[in-house]
C-alpha positions in Angstrom: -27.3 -20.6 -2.1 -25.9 -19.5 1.4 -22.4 -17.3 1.5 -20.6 -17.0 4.6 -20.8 -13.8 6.3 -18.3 -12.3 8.7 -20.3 -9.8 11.3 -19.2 -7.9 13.5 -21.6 -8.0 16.7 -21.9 -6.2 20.1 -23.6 -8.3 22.9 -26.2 -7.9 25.3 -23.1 -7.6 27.7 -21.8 -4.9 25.8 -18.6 -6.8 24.2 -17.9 -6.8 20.3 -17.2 -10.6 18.9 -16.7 -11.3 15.2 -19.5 -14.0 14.3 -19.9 -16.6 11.0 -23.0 -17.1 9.5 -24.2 -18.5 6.5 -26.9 -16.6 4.4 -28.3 -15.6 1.3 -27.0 -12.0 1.3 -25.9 -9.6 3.9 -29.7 -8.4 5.0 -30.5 -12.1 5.7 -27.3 -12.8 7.9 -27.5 -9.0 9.7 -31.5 -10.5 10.4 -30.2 -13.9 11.6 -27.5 -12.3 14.2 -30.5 -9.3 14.8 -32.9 -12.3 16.2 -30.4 -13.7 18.5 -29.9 -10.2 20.4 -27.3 -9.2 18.6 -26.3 -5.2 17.7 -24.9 -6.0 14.2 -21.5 -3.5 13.8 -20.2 -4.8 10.2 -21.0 -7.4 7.9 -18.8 -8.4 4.9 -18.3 -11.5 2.5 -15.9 -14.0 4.3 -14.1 -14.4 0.9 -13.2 -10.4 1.2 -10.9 -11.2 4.3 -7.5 -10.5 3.9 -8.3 -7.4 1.8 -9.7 -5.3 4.9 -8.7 -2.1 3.6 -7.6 -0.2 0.8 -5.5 2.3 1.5 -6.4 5.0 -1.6 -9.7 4.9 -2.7 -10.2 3.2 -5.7 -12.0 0.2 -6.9 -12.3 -2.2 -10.5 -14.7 0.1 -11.8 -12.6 3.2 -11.6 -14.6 4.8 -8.6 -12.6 7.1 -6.9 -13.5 6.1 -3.1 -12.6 9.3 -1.7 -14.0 11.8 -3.9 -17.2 9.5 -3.7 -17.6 9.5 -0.2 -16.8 13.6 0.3 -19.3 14.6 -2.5 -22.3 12.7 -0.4 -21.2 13.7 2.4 -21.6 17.1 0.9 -24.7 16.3 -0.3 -26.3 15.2 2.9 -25.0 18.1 5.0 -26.8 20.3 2.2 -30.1 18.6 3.5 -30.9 15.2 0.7 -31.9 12.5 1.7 -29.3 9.5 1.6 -31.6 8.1 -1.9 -31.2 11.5 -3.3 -28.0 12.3 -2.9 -26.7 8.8 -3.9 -29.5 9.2 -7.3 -27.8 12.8 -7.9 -24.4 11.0 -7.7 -25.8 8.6 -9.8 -26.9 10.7 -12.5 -23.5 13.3 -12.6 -21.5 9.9 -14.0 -21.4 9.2 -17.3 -23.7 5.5 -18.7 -21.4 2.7 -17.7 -20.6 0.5 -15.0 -19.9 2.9 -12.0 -23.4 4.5 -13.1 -25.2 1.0 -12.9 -23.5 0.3 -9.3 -24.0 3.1 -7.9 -28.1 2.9 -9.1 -27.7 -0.7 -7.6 -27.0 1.0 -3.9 -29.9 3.2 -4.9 -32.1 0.3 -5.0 -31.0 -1.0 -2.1 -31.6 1.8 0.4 -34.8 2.7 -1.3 -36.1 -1.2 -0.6 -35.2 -0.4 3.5 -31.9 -1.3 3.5 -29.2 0.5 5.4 -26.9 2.4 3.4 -23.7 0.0 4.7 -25.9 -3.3 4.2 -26.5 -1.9 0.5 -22.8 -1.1 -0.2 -22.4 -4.8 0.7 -24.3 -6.0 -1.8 -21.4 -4.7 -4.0 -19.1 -7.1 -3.6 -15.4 -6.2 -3.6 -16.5 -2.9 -5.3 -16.9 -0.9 -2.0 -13.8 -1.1 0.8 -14.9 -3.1 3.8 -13.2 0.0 5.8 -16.1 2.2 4.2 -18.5 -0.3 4.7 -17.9 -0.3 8.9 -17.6 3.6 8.6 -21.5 3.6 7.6 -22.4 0.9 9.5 -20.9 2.4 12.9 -22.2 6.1 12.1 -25.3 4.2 11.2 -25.7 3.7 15.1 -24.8 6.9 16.3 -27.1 9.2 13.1 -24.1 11.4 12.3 -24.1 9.7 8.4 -22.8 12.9 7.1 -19.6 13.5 9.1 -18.8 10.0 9.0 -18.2 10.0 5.4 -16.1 13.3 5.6 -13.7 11.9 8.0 -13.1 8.8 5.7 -12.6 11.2 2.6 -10.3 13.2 4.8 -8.5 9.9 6.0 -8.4 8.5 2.9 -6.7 12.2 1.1 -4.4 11.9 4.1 -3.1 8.4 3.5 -2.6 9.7 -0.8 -0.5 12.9 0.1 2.0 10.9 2.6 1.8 8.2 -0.3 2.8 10.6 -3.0 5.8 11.4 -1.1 7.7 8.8 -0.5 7.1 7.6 -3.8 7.9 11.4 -5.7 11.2 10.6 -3.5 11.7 8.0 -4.8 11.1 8.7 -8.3 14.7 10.6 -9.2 16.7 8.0 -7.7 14.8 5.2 -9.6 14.9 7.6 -12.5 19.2 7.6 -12.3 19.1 3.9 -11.8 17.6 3.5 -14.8 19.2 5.6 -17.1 22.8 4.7 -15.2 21.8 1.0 -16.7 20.8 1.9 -19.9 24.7 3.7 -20.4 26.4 0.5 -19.1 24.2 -2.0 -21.3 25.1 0.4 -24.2 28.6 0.1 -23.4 28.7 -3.6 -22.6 26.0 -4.2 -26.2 27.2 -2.3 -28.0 30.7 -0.8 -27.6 32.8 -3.5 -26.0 31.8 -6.3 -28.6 33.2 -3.6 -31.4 36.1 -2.5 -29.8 36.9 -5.9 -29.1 36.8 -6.5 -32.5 39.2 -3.8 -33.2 41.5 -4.5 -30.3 42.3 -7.9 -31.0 43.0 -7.7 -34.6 46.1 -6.2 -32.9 47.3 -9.5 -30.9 48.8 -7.4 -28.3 49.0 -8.8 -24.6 46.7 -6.9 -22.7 46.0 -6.8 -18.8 44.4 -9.6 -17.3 41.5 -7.3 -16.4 40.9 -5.7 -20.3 41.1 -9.4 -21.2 37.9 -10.2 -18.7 35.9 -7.6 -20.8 37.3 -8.2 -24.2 36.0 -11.7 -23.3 32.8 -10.5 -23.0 32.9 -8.3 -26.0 33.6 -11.4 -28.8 31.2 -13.8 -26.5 28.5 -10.6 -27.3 29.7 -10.0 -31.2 29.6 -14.2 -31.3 26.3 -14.8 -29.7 24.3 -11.3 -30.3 21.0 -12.7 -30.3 21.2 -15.0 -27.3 22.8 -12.1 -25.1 19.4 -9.1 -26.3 17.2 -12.2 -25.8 18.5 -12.4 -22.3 18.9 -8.7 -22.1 15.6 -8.3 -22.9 14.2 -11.1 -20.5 16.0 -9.2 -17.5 14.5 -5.9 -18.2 10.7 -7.7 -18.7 11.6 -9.1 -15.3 12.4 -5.7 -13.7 9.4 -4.4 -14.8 7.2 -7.3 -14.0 8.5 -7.0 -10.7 8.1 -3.5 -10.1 4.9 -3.6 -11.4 3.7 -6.3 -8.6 5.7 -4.1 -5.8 3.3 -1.6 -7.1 0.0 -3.9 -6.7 0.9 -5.4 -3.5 2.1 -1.7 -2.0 5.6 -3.3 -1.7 4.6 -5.7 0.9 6.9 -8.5 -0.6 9.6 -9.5 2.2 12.3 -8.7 0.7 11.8 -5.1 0.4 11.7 -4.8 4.0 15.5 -6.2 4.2 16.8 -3.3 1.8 18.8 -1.1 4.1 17.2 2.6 4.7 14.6 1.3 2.4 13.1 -1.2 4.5 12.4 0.9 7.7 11.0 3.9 5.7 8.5 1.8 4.0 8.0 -0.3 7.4 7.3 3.1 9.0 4.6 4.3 6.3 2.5 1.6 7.0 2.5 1.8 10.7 1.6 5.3 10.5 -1.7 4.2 8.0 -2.5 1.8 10.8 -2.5 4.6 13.3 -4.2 7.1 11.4 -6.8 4.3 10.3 -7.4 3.2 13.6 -7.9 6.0 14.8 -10.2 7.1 12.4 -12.3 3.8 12.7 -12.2 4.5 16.7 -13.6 7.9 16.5 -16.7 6.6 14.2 -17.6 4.2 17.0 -16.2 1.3 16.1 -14.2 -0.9 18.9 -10.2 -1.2 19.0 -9.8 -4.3 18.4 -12.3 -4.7 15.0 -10.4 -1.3 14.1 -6.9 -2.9 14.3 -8.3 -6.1 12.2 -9.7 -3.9 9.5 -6.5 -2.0 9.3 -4.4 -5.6 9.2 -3.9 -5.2 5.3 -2.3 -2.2 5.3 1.1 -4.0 7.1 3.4 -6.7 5.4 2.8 -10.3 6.0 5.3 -10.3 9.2 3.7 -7.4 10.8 0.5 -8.5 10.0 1.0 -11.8 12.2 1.9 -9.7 14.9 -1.3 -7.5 14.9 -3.1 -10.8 14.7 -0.8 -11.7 18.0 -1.7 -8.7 19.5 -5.6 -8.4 18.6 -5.8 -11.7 20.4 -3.5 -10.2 23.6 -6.0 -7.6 23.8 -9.3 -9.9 23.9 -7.6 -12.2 26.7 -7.5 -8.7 28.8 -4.7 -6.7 27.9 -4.3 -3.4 27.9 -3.6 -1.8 23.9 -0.4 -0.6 24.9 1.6 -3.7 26.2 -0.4 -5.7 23.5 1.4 -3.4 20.5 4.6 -3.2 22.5 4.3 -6.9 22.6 4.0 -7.6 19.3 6.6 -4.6 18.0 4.2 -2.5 16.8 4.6 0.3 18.9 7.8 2.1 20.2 8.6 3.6 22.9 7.1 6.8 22.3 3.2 5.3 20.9 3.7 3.2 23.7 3.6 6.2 26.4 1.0 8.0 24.7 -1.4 4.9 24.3 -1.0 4.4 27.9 -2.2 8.2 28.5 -5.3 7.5 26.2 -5.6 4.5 28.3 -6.0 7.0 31.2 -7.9 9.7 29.4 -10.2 7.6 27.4 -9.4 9.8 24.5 -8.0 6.6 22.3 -9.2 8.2 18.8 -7.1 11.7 19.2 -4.1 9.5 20.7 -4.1 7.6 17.6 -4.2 10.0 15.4 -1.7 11.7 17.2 0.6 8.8 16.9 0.2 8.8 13.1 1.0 12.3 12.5 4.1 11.8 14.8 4.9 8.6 13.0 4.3 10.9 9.3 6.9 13.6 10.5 9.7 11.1 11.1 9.0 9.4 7.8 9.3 12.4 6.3 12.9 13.3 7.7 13.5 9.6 7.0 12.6 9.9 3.3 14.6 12.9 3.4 17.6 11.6 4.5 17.5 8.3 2.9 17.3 10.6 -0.1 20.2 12.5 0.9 22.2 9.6 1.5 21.1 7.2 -1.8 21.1 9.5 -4.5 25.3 10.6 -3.9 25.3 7.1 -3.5 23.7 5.7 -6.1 25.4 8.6 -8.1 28.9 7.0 -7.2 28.3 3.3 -7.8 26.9 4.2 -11.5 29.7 6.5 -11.6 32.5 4.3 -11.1 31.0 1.0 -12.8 30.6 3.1 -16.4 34.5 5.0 -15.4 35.8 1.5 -15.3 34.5 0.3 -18.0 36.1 3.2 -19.8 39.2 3.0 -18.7 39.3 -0.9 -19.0 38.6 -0.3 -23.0 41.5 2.5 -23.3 44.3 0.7 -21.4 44.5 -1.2 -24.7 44.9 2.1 -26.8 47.3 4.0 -24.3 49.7 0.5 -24.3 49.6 0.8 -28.1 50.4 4.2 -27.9 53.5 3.9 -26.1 54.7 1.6 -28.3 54.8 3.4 -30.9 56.0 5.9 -29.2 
């Protein structure tokens, strides 16, 4: 049965094309491109595509990318052999799953395989962004330091990760308990002070009538309002769980104000910093860019697309990313030195770190800014609801006064 491959290829001429072919595995389509005079750079599964990179190690058997790939690289800088190390891996995890794949990739290299064909014959297990880190270090014999610089990369992208979300942990945290008070007051103390309140037949303002309205429709229909109640809050978590999934790449997310731009901003600077990384291991800009594509949200990731193809008609990386919005003013300047220089791989990273400071004054700020905020608007719903309860009791009390 043949599976279509995506490779990866560099030319007689020198210039990198992607290429289809249809094969039995990934050794038999790397052989098929290998006949026609082809330098094979990267080979994955076509059914992998759209998933080009992850951005924290981590995988469906619970295979922590990163650690994995800094412990053999450890392990071949100490002087193994690329079976040995990967055996020793092997035998430090525990009988199960990740122990059984990683013996697979064992077996491969130790049949003559290289080490990136072999991690492609674990489907979906191994990140196609590792997989062209072996395969271009494969070409230069620097296996070793390859695999260090992903483990770094891959720590890097987790730490600026883990702040912006610890940022935005509090404020989710007040959210949350803020809506917990009002559904309290709104279940449970309206409905029975409503109760109480009109027992008195008093005429109230128009405003304590709106939410003694709600209090009998609650006391009258109890079970329909927690059924609905409940169905909101299995809603909100549903959906925060899929933000969480997708890395909050849904559209809408990028329309929240402050919050859109920070989280716009986090992804160009993965995109940088992974480009970068994928630059300095040999492999060519454009193929870098497309394996970074699934790090952006769908809009941005039809503008790389736009701008990939700017760049094979003949432009220059620069004015393709400024093109296609990608790059401001100031990555624009300093990919057009590293244009000049030839030193694309340190520009990059350079543009990511730059990219990571601003996020972090823009997490800051938007924290600064959203918390009083948020503080306020939970303040005020729960004070009016308050009040709107005891403007009944103080007009009874100066009655009888």
């Amino acid at each position: 049965m043949s599976i279509p491959f995506e490779l990866v290829v560099r030319t007689a001429s020198g210039t990198v094309r992607s290429l289809r072919v249809s094969a039995a595995d990934a050794a038999a389509a790397r052989a098929r491109a290998t006949q026609d005079g082809l330098q094979v750079l990267g080979c994955a599964p076509e059914k992998t595509r759209g998933h080009a990179v992850q951005a924290v190690g981590g995988t469906d058997h619970g295979l922590d990318i990163a650690t994995f790939s800094h412990e053999l690289a450890s392990l071949l800088a100490a002087g193994l052999s690329v079976v040995d190390a990967l055996r020793t891996l092997a035998t430090n995890e525990a009988a199960g799953a990740r122990q059984a794949m990683l013996l697979e990739v064992v077996k491969g290299v130790s049949e003559g395989l290289p080490l990136s064909a072999a991690l492609e014959r674990e489907p979906g297990r191994f990140p196609p962004l590792l997989i062209a880190t072996v395969s271009a270090s494969e070409q230069t014999g620097d296996l070793s330091t390859a695999l260090l610089r992903f483990a770094q990369h891959q720590q890097s992208i987790k730490a600026l990760r883990e702040k912006v979300v610890g940022a935005a942990i509090y404020p989710m945290l007040l959210l949350a308990v803020g809506a917990l008070v009002v559904v309290f007051l709104l279940g449970v103390v309206v409905p029975k002070f409503a109760v109480l309140i009109e027992s008195t037949r008093r005429q109230l303002p128009w405003t304590s009538q709106l939410l003694m309205t709600w209090g009998r429709l609650v006391a009258e229909h109890a079970w329909f309002v927690a059924a609905g109640v409940t169905a909101a809050i299995a809603a909100s978590i549903l959906a925060v769980r899929q933000v969480l999934r997708t890395g909050a790449r849904a559209r809408w997310i990028e329309a929240v104000p402050l919050i859109g731009p920070t989280i716009r901003q986090f992804r160009h600077a993965q995109l940088y910093r992974t480009t970068g990384m994928l630059v300095k291991g040999g492999i060519a800009a454009p193929r870098a860019l497309q394996l970074g594509a699934n790090l952006l949200g769908s809009d941005d990731r039809t503008r790389l697309a736009r701008a990939v193809t700017l760049i094979h008609e003949g432009r220059s990386i620069s004015s393709a990313l400024q093109e296609a919005r990608l790059a401001d003013p100031v990555a624009t300047s300093m990919l057009a030195v590293a244009e000049r220089t030839g030193a694309l791989a340190d520009i990059l990273e350079r543009i990511a770190a730059f990219h990571e400071s601003r996020l972090q004054r823009s997490v800051e700020m938007t924290s600064r800014l959203f918390e009083p905020l948020l503080m306020i608007v939970i303040g005020l719903v729960i004070g009016a609801i308050v009040v709107l309860m005891y403007l009944p009791i103080f007009d009874l009390a100066s009655t009888l006064q």
